[in-house]
N, C-alpha and C positions, 0 to 999 in steps of 0.2 A: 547135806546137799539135797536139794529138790529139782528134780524134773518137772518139765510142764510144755505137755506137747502143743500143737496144732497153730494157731495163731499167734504170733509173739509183738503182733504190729497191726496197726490200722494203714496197711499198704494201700496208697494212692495209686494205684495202678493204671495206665494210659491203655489205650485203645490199641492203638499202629504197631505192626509184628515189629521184633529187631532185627537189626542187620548189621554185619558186625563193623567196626568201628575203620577196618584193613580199606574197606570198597569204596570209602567218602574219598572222594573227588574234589580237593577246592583250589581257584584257580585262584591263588593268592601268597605270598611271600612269605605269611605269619599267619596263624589263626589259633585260637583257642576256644574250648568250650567248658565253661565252668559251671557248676550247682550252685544257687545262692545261699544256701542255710550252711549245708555244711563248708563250702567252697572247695569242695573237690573237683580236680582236672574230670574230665571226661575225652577229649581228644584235644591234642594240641601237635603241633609242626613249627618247629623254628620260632618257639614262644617268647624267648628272651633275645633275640633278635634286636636289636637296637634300630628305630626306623621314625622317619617322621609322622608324627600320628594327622597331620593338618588341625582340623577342628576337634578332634575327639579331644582333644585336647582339653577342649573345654567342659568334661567330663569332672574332672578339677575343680574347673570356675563354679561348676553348678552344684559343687558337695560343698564348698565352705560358703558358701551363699547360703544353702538348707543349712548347713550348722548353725550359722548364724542366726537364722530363722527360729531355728528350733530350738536354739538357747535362750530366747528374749532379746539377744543383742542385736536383730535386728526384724523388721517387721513387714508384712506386704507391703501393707499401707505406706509406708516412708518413702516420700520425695527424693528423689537422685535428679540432679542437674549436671546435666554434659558440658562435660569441659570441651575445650578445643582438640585435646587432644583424642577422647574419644570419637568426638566427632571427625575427627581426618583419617577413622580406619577405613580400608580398601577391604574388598570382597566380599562377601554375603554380610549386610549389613541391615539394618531398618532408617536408615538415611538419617540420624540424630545430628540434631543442630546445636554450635555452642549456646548453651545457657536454656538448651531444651529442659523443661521437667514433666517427670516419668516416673509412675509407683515402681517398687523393687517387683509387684507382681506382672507390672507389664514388662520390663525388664527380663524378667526371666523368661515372662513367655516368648520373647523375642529372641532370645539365646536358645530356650531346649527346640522348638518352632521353628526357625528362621537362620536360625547360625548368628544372629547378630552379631559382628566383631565390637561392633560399636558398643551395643548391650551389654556386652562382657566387660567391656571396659570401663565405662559408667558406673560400674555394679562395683569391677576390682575397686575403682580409686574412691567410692563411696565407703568401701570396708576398712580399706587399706590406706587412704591416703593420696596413693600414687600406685602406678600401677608395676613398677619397679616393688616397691615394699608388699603388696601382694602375691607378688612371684614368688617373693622368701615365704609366705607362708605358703603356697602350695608348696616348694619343696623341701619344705619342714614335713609338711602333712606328707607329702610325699613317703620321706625317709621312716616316718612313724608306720605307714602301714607296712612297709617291708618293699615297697619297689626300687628296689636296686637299681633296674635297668633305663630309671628316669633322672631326665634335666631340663628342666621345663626355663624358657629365655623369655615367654611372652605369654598372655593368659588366654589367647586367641589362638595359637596353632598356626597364626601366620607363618611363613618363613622365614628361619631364623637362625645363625649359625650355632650348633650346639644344642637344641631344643629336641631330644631325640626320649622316647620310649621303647615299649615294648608289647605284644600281646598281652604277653602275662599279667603287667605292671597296670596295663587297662583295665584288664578282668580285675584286679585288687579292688583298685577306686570305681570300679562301676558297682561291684558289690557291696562295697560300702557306703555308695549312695544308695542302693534299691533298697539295700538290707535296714540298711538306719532312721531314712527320711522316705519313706514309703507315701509323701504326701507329693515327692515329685510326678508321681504319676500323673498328676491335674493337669502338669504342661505337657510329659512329654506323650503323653497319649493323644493330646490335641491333633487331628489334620488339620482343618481350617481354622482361624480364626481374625480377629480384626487389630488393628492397634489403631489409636485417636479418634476414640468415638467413631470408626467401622470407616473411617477414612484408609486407612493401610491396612489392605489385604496379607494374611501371614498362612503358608502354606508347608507343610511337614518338608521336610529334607530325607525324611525316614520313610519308605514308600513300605515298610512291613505295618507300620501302622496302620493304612486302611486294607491291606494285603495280606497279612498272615492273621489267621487264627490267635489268639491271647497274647498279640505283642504290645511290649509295657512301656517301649522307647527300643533308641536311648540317643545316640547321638553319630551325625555320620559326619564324614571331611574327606576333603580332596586337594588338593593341588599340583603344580606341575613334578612334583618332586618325591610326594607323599603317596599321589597315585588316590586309588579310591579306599576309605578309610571307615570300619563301620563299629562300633559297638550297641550287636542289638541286644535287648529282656525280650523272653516271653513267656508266662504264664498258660502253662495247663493242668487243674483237677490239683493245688494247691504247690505245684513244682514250678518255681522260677531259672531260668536257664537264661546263662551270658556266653552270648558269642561274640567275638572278637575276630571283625578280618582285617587285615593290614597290606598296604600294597596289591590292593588286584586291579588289574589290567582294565578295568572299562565299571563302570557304575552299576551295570548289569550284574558284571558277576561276583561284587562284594554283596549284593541283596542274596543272588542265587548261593553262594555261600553259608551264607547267616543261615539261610533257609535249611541246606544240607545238614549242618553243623546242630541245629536245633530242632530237627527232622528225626535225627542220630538221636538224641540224648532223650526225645519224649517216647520214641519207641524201645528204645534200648533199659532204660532205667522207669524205677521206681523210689520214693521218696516213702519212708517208713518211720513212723512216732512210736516207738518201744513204748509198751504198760504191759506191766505184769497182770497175767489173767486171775489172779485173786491176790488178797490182801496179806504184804508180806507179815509174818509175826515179829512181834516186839521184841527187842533184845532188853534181858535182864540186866538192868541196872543195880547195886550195890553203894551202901552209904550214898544216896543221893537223897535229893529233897522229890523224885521222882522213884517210882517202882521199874520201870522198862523206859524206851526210847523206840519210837517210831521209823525205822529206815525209809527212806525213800528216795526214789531217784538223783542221783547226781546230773551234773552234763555230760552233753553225747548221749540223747536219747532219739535224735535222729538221725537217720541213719541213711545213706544211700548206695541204693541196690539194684544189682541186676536183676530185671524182672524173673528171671529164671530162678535166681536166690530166693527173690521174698516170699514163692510160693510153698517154699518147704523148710522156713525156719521154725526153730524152737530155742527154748531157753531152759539153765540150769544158773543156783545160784547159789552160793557160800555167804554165811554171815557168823560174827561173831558168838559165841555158846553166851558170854557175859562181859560185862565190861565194871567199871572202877570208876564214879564222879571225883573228876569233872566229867562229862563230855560235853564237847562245842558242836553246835548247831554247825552240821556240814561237814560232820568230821567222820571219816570213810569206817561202815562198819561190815562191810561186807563188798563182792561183786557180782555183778549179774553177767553175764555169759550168753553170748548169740552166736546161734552156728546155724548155716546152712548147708545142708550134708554131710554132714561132717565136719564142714569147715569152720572154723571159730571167724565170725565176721563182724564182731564188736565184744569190748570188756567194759562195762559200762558200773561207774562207783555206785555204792547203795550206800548213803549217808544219812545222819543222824538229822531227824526231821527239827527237832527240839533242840535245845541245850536243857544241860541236867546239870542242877551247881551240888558241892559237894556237902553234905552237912557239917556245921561245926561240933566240936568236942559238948558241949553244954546238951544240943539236942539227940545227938545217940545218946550220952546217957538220960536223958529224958524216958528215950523210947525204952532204955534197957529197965529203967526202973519202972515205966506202964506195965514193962511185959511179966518183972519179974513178980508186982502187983496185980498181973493177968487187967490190969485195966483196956490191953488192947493186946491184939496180936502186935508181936513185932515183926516188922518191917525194914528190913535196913536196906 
């Protein structure tokens, strides 16, 4: 085992003192606040809550759309022509007329932008068909990342019987969209912009956007029933943070919320990328076509910490004396060890950087007759 003091992390460290997590104040039914790398809670209140999300909803519509995108299966540039039925959606819309045509990029900026019901719906029954057969893949995708506390009836967040979420369920699929399709930011960071050649004005729904410091989006909603609805990003010094409000009382104070909620997380924490401060040694390999095997990091090498943690970590680590080919590429040969204080606050694999295949019968004796011939040292 080896000790190795002082630095164990290149800690992102923020500006703004902490304050502990007991004194946040938000005047909302649900809320949560999540880390995007690693997806750990940071404060949450009545998370799994079951509640109507209104338009966050379409939180959803906007992650299989960028799948889509980002798979080849579907492209900016591709025409979508409005059905009738997109075009009969009510409430925050971009006024789409039957047999209108619309790139999927203006589309979309009309949904993360604008809330377009219409947009969204365009968008679903161009992927999907209809926008019935849509819905089943969101709550397929749904069921796949782990939101239990979702059932989504329509791809807009209209009202709908049975169409209910959850904070927590939000925070899933919004980090899934930041996390994966990192190219959404182009619309949802937009405040202003135009639709039909600078004919239709398009104006954020997201007031942190032009309002807070490093906000990334994401998507707000309201209704009579839903109340005010927000999931905001924001980005500072390399940490993305998702807040999740639900149900608050007036438009005012799901923004002052998100604010509180994301105020908390960039004063309070620290985002930390584990590297060992020198070059771990080689473990001995035996009968391979290789001498040693290179360890190197597994995953879970980042890490997120209370600022007070990441200024007094260190690390210790264990690795195998020798090993025996085969070894596979990734295959655990030791662990690395992060404590702050004393405290153990990650165990992180130290795996085989290579694969090492095993030698056959014919080539040891090869090397045993080099060796016994002194034509080489041997080597096994």
């Amino acid at each position: 085992m080896k000790r190795i003091a002082a630095a164990v992390c290149l800690c992102l460290l923020l500006a703004a003192p902490a304050r502990g997590a007991e004194a946040l104040t938000i005047d909302a039914q649900s809320c949560i606040l999540m880390e995007k790398e690693t997806g750990q809670v940071l404060y949450a209140s009545n998370e799994h809550q079951q509640l109507e999300p209104a338009s966050v909803t379409k939180v959803m519509t906007i992650l299989l759309v960028m799948e889509a995108v980002d798979s080849g299966a579907l492209s900016y540039g591709d025409t979508v022509t409005a059905s009738a039925h997109a075009a009969s959606m009510g409430g925050s819309q971009v006024y789409l007329k039957e047999n209108e045509q619309m790139s999927v990029e203006d589309l979309l900026k009309a949904v993360c932008v604008a809330s377009g019901n219409d947009a969204a719906v365009a968008l679903a029954e161009h992927l999907a068909g209809s926008e019935e057969a849509f819905v089943e893949k969101m709550n397929q995708r749904a069921g796949e990342l782990g939101m239990a506390d979702t059932h989504f009836v329509n791809c807009t967040g209209l009202p709908a019987q049975g169409h209910v979420t959850s904070a927590y369920d939000i925070a899933l699929m919004s980090r899934e969209l930041v996390l994966r399709h990192p190219d959404v930011r182009q619309f949802t960071t937009i405040w202003m912009d135009t639709l039909r050649d600078g004919a239709f004005t398009l104006s954020n729904t997201n007031r942190l956007i032009r309002y807070y410091e490093g906000a990334t989006g994401l998507k707000t909603g309201s209704t009579d029933a839903a109340l005010y609805c927000l999931s905001a990003t924001a980005e500072r010094e390399g940490m993305e943070l998702i807040a999740v409000i639900l149900k608050a009382p007036t438009s005012d104070q799901r923004f002052e919320g998100a604010r509180t909620l994301l105020n908390y997380g960039f004063a309070a924490y620290a985002l930390c990328h584990v590297t060992p401060q020198e070059v771990l040694p080689p473990v001995p390999v035996s009968l391979g076509d290789a001498a040693a095997v290179q360890p190197v990091l597994g995953e879970g090498d980042t890490l997120l910490l209370e600022k007070s943690q990441a200024s007094q970590l260190q690390q210790t680590y264990t690795l195998a004396q020798g090993l025996k080919a085969p070894v596979e590429q990734g295959q655990q040969l030791g662990t690395l060890t992060v404590t702050a204080g004393g405290e153990t606050v990650a165990e992180i694999p130290l795996v085989a950087g290579s694969a090492v295949e095993r030698l056959g019968y014919g080539e040891i004796l090869l090397r045993f007759l080099r060796l016994a011939f002194r034509m080489e040292p041997f080597q096994a």
